[in-house]
Backbone as CSV, one residue per row, in Angstrom:
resi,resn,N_x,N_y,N_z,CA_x,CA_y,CA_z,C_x,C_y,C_z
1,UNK,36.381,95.136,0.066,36.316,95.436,-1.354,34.936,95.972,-1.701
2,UNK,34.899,96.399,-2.977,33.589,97.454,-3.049,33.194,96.930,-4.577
3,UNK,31.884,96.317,-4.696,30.958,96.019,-5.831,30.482,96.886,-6.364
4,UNK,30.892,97.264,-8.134,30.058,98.006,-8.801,29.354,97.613,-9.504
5,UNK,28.403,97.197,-9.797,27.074,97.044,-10.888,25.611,97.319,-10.756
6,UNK,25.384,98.291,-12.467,24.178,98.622,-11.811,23.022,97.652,-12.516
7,UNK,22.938,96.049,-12.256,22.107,95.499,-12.383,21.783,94.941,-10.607
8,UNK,20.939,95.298,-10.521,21.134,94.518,-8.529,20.788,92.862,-8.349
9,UNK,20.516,92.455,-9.307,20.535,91.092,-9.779,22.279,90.125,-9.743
10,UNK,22.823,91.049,-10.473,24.069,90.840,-10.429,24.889,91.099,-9.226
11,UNK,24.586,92.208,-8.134,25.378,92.843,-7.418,25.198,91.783,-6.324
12,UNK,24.121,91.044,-6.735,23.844,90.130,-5.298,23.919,88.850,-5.203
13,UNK,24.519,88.475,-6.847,24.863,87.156,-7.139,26.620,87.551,-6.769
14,UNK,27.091,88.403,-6.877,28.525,88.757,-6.844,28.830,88.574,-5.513
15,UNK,27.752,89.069,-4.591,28.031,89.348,-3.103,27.559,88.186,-2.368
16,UNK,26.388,87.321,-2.867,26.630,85.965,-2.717,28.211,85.303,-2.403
17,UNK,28.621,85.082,-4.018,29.787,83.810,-4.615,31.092,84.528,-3.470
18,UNK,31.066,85.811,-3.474,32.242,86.435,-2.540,32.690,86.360,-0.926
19,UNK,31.405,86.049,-0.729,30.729,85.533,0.842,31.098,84.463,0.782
20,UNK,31.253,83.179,0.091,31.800,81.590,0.449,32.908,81.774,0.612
21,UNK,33.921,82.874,0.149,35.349,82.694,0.745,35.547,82.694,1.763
22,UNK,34.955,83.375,2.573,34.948,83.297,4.034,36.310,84.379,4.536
23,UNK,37.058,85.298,3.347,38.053,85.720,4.102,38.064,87.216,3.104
24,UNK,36.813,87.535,2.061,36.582,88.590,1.538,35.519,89.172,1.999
25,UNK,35.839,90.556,2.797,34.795,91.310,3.464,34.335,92.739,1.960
26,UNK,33.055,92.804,2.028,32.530,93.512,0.804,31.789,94.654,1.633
27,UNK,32.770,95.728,0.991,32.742,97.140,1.713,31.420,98.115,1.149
28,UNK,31.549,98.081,0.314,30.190,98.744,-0.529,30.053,97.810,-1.552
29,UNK,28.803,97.835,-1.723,27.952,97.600,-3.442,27.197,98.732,-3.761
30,UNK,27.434,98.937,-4.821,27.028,100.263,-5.323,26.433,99.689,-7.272
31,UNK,25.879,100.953,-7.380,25.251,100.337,-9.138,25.952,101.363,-9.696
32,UNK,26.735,102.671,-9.177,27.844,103.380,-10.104,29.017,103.969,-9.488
33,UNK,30.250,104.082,-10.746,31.363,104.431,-10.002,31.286,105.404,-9.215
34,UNK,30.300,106.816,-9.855,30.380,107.986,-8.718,29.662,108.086,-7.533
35,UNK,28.938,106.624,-6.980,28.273,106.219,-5.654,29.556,105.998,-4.770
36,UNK,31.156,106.027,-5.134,32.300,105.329,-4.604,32.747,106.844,-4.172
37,UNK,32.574,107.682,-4.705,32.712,109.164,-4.752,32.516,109.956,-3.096
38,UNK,33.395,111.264,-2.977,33.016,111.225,-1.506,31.777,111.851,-1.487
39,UNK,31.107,111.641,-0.161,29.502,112.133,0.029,28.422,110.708,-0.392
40,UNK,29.442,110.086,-1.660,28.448,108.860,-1.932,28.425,107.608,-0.971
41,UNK,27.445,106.660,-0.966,27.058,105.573,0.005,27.822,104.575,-0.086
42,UNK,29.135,104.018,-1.037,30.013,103.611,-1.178,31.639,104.378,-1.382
43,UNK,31.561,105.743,-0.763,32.791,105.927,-0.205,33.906,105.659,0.762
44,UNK,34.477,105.463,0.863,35.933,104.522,1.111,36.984,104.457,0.927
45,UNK,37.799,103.753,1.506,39.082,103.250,0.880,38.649,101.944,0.876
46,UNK,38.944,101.108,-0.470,38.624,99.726,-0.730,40.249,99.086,-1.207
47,UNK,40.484,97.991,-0.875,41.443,97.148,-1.310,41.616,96.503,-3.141
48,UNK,40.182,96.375,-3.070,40.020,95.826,-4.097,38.296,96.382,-4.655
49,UNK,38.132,96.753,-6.123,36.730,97.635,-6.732,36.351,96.072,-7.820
50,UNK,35.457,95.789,-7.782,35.163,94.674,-8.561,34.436,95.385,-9.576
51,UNK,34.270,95.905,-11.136,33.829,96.765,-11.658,33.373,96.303,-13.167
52,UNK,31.996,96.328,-13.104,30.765,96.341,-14.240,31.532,97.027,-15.558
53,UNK,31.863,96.842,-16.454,32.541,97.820,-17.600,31.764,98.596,-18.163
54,UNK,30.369,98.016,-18.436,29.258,99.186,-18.979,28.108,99.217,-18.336
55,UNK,27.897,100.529,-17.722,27.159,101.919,-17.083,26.114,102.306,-17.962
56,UNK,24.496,102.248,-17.971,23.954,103.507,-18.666,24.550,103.722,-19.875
57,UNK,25.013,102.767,-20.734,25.126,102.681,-22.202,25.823,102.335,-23.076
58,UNK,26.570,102.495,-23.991,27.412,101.233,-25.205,28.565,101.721,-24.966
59,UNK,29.381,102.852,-24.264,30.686,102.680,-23.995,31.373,102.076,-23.063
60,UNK,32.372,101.272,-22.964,33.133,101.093,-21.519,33.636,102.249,-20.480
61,UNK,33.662,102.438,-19.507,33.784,103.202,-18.733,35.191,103.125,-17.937
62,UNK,36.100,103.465,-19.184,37.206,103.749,-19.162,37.573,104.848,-18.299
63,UNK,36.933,105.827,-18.575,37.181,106.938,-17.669,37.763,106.512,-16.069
64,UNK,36.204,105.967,-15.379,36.396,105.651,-14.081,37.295,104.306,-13.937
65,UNK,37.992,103.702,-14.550,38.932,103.047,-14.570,40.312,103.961,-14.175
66,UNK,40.469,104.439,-14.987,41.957,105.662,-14.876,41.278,106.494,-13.817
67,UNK,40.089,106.731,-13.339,40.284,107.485,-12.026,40.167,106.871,-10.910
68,UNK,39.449,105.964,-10.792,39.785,104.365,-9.385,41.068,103.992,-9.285
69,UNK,41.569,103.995,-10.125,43.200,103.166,-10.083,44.367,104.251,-9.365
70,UNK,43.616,105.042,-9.050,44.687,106.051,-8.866,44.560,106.013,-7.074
71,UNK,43.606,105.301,-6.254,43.784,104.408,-5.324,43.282,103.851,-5.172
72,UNK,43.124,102.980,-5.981,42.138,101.336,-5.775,42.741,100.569,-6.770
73,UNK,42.735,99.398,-6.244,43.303,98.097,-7.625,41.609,97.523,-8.204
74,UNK,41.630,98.016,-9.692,40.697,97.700,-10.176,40.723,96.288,-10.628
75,UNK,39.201,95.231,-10.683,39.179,94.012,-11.428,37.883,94.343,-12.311
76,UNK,38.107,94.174,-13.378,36.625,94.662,-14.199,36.024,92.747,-14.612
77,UNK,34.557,93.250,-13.871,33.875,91.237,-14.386,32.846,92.181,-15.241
78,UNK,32.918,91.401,-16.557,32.017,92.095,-17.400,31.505,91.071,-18.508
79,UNK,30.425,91.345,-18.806,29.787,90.336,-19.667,30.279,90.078,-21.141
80,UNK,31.326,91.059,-21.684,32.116,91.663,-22.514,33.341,90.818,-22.612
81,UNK,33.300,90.002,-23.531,34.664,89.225,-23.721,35.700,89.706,-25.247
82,UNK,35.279,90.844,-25.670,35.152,91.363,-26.758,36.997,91.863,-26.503
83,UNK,37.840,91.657,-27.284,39.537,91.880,-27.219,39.591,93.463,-27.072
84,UNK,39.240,94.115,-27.870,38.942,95.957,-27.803,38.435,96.118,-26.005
85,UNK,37.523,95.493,-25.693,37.118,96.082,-24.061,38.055,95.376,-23.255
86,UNK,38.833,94.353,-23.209,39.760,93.352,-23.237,40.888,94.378,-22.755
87,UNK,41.325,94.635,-23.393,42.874,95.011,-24.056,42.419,97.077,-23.583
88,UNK,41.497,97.196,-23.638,41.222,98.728,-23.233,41.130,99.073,-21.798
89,UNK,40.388,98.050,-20.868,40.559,98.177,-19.692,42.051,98.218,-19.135
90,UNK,42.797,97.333,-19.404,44.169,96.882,-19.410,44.699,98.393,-19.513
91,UNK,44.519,98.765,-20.567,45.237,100.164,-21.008,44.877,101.260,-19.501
92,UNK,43.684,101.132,-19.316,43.353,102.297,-18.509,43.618,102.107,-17.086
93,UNK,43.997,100.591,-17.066,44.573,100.885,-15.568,44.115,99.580,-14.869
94,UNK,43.475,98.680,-15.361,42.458,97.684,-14.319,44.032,96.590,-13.934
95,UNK,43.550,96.107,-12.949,44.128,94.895,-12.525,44.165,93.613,-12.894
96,UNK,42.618,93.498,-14.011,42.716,92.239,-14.042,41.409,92.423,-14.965
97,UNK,40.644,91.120,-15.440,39.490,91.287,-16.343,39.066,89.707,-16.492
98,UNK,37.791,89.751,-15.861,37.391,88.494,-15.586,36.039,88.482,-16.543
99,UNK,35.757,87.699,-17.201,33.982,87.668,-17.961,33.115,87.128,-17.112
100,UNK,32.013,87.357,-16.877,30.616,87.080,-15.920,30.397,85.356,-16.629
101,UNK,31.009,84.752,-17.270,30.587,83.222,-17.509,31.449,82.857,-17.031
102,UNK,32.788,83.179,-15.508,33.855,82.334,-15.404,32.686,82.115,-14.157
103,UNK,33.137,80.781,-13.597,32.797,80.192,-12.298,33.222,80.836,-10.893
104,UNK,32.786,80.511,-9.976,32.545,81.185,-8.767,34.202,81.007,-7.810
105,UNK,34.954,79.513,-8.327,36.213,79.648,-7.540,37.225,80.458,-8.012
106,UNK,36.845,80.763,-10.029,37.945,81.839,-10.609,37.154,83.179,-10.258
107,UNK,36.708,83.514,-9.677,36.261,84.766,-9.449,37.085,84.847,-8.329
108,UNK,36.628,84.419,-6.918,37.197,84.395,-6.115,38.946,84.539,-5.765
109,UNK,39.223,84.098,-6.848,40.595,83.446,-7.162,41.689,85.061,-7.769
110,UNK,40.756,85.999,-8.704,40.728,86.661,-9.094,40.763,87.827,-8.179
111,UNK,39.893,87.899,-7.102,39.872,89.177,-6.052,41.291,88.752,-5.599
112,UNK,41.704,87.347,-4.866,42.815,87.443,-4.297,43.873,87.742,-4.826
113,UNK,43.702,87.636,-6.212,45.079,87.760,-6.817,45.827,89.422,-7.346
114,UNK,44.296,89.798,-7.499,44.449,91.363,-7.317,44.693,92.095,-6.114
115,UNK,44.534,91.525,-5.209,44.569,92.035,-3.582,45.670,91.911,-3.517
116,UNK,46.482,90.734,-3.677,48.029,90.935,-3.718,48.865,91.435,-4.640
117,UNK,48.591,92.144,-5.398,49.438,93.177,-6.493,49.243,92.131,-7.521
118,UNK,48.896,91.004,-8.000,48.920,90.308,-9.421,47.568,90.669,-9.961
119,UNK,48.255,89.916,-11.247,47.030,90.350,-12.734,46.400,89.189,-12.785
120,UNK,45.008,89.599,-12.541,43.924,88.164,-13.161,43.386,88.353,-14.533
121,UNK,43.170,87.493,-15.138,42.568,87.340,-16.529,42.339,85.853,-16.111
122,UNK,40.295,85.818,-16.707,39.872,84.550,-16.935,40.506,83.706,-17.777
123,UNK,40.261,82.381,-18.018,40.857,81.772,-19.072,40.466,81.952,-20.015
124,UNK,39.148,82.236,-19.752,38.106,82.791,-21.545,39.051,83.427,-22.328
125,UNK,39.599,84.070,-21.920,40.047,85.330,-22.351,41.923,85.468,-22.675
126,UNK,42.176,84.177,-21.892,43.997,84.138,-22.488,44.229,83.728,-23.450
127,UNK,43.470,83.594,-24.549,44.215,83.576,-25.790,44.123,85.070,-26.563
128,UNK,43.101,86.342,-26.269,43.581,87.234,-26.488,44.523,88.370,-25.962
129,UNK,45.187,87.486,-25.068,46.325,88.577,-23.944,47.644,87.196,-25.301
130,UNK,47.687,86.203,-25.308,48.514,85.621,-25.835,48.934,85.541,-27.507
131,UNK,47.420,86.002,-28.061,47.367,86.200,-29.797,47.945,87.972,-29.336
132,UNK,47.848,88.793,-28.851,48.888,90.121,-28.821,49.899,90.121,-28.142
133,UNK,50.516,88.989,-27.426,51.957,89.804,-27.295,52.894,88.941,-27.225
134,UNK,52.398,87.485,-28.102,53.634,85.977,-28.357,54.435,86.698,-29.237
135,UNK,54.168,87.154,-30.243,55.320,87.883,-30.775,56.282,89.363,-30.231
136,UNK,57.293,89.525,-30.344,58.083,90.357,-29.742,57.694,91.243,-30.855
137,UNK,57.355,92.380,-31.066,57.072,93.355,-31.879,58.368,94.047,-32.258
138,UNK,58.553,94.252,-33.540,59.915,95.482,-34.059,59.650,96.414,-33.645
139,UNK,61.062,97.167,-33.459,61.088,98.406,-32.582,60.052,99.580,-33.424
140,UNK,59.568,98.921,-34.694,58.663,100.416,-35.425,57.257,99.808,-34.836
141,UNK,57.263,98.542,-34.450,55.796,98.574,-33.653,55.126,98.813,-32.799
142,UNK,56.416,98.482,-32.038,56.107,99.175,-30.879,55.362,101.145,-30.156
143,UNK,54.547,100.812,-28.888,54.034,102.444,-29.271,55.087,103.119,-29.512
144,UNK,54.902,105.190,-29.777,55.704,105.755,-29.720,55.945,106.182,-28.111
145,UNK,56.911,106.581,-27.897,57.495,107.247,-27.119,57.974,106.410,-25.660
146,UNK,57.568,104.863,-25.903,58.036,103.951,-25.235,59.728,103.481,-25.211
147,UNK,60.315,103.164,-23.830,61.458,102.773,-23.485,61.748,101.601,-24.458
148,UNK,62.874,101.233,-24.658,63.266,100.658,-25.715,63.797,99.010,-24.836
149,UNK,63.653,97.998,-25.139,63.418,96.892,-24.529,64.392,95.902,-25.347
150,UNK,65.170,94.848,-24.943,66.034,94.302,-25.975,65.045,93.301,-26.489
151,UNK,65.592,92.107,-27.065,64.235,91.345,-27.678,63.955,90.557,-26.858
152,UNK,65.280,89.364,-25.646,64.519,88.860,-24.745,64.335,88.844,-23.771
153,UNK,64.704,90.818,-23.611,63.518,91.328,-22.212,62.191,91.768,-22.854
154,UNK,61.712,91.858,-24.345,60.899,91.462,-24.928,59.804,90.605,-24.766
155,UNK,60.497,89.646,-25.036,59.927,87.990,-24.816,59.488,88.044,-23.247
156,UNK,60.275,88.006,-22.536,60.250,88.005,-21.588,58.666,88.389,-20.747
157,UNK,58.677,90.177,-21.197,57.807,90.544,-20.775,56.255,90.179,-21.095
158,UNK,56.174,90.029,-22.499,55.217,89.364,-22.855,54.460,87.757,-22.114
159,UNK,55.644,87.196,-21.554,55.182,85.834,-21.252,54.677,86.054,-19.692
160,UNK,55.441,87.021,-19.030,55.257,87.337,-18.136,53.516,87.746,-17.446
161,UNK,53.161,88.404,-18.533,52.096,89.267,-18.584,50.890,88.152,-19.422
162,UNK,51.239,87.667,-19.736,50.321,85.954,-20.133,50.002,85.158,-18.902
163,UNK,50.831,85.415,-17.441,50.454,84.631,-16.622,51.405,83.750,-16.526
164,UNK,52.632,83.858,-16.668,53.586,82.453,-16.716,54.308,82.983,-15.629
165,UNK,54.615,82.115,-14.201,55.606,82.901,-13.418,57.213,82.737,-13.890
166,UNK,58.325,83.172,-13.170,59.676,83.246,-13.882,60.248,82.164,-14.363
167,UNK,59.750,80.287,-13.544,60.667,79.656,-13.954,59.739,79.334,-15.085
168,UNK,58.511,79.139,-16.003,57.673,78.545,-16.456,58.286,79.735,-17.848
169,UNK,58.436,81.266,-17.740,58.855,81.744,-18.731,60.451,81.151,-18.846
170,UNK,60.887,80.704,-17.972,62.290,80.182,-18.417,62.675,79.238,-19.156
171,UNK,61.486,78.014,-18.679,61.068,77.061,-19.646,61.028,77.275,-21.147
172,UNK,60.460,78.554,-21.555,59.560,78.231,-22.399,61.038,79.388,-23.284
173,UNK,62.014,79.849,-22.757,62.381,80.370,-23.327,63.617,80.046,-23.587
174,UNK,64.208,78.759,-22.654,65.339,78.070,-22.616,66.707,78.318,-22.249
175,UNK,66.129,79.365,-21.145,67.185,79.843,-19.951,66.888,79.333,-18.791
176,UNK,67.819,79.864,-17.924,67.728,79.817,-16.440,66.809,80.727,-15.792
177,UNK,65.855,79.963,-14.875,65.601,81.358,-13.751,66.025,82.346,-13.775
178,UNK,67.375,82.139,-13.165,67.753,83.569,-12.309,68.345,84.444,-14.041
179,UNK,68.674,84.128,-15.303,68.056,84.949,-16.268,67.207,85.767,-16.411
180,UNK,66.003,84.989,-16.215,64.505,85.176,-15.802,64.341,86.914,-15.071
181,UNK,64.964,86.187,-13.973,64.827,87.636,-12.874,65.622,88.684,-13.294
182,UNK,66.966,88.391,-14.057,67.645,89.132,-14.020,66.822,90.282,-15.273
183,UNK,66.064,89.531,-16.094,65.756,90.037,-17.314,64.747,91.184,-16.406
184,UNK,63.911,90.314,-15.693,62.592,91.098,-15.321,63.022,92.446,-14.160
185,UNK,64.546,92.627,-13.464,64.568,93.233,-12.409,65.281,94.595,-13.890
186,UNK,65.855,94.511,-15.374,65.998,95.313,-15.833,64.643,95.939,-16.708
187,UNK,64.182,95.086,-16.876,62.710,95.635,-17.697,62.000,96.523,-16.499
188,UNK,61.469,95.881,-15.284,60.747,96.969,-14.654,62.313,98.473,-14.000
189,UNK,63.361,98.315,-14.251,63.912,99.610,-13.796,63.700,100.363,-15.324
190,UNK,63.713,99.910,-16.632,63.304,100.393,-17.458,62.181,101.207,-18.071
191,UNK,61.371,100.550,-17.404,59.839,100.630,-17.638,58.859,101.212,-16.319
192,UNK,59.800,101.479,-15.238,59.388,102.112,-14.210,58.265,101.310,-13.381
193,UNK,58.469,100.069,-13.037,57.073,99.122,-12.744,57.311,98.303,-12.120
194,UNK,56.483,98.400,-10.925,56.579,97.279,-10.077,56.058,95.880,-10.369
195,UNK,54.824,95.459,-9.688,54.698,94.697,-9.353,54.065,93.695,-11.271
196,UNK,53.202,92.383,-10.898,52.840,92.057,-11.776,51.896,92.536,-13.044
197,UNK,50.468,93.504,-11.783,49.751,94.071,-12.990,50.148,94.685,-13.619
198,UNK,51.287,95.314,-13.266,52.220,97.052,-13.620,52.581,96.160,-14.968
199,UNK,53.456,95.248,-15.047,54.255,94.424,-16.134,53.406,94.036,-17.028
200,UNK,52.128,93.699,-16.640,50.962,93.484,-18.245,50.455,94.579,-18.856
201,UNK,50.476,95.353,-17.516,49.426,96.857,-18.641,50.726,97.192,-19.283
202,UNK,52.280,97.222,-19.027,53.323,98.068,-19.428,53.494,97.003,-21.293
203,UNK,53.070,95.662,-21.106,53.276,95.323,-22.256,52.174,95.324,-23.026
204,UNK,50.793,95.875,-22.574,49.954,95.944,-23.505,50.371,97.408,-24.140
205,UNK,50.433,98.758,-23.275,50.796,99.805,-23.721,51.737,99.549,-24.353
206,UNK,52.708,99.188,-24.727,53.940,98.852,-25.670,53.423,98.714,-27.240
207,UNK,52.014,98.350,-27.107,51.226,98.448,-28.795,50.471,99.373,-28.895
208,UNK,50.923,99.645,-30.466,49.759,101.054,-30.789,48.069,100.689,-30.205
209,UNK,47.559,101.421,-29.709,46.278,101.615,-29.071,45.336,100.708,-30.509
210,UNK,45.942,100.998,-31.680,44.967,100.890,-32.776,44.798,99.416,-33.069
211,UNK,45.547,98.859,-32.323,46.206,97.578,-33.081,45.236,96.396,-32.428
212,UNK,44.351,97.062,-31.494,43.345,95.825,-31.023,42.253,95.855,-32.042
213,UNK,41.303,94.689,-31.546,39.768,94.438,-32.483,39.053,94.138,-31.917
C-alpha cells in the first residue's frame, strides 16, 4: 500500500502504526498524489492508497480521488471530520474515511477492510453516514437521474452502507436474512455495484450533492 501525506511527521507516524500489523507491506510514502504518477518515486500498482485529503491548501483533493480510484482502492485519514469532506470523498470515489484522532488498531483495521473490497468509516464519524441516510428519501429527493429503488431496498441500502452486515440490517428491519440478500442481490443489479464500498458511495450519490454541511 502507498502513503500520501505531505506532512513527513505524519507519513512516519502512519508508517510506524502500519508496521505493527505485521502483515501490511507499505509500497511508497509519498507527500503528493502526483509523486504516485508514472516517472514519480511512488509509482506503482498499490492495493490499497492511504490519502491526506488536503494538499498545499483549503480544498479537498477530490480530483485525485476520482483519478486513484480508477485503480487503486482509496482510504482518505484526514484531520477533517467536517460531514461536507465526509460525504465528498465518498462521492468521489474513496473507500473509506478514517479521522487522524482514531487509534492505531482502527486504522489498521481500516486498511484491511479496504483491501478486501469493504467500506471503513471511523466511529467519529458514523453518526454523519447515519444522520444522511436513516431516512429513506422520496423519490423527489432523491438525485436526478438515479435508478429508482423500492422503499425497502431503500432502507435496506442505507443500513447497509452504515456498516450493518445482512443479518444485523435484518434485525433492525424485521425480516429474514435471506430477504436481506434477496433485497441487496436486486439493488446492486439495479444500481450496477458490486461489492460493499460500491453500495455506500451508490447510497450517498442517491442525494442531491447539495444536501450535505
Amino acid at each position: 500500500m502507498a502513503i500520501v501525506d505531505d506532512h513527513p511527521v505524519a507519513r512516519r507516524g502512519l508508517q510506524s502504526i502500519l508496521a505493527e500489523a505485521g502483515d501490511i507491506e507499505i509500497s511508497a510514502a509519498v507527500a503528493t498524489p502526483a509523486e504516485l504518477g508514472p516517472g514519480g518515486p511512488g509509482a506503482g500498482r498499490h492495493d490499497v492508497i492511504m490519502l491526506d485529503l488536503y494538499h498545499d491548501g483549503d480544498q479537498p483533493c477530490l480530483d485525485a480521488i476520482e483519478s486513484l480510484r480508477q485503480d487503486h482502492k482509496v482510504l482518505v485519514v484526514s484531520a477533517s471530520g467536517r460531514p461536507a469532506d465526509v460525504l465528498g470523498a465518498i462521492r468521489a470515489g474513496a473507500c473509506g474515511y478514517v479521522t487522524k484522532l482514531a487509534d492505531p488498531p482502527m486504522l489498521i483495521a481500516a486498511v484491511h477492510t479496504v483491501a478486501s473490497g469493504g467500506f471503513a468509516l471511523s466511529s467519529q464519524l458514523a453518526d454523519i453516514l447515519q444522520g444522511e441516510l436513516t431516512a429513506a428519501p422520496a423519490a423527489a429527493e432523491v438525485a436526478a437521474g438515479t435508478p429508482a429503488l423500492s422503499a425497502r431496498e431503500e432502507e435496506t441500502l442505507n443500513l447497509i452502507a452504515q456498516g450493518l452486515t445482512h443479518a444485523q440490517a435484518a434485525s433492525r428491519m424485521g425480516v429474514s436474512r435471506a430477504t436481506v440478500d434477496t433485497y441487496v442481490e436486486r439493488i446492486r443489479a439495479k444500481l450496477h455495484v458490486g461489492n460493499k464500498a460500491e453500495l455506500a458511495r451508490a447510497a450517498i450519490e442517491r442525494r442531491p450533492a447539495g444536501g450535505a454541511r
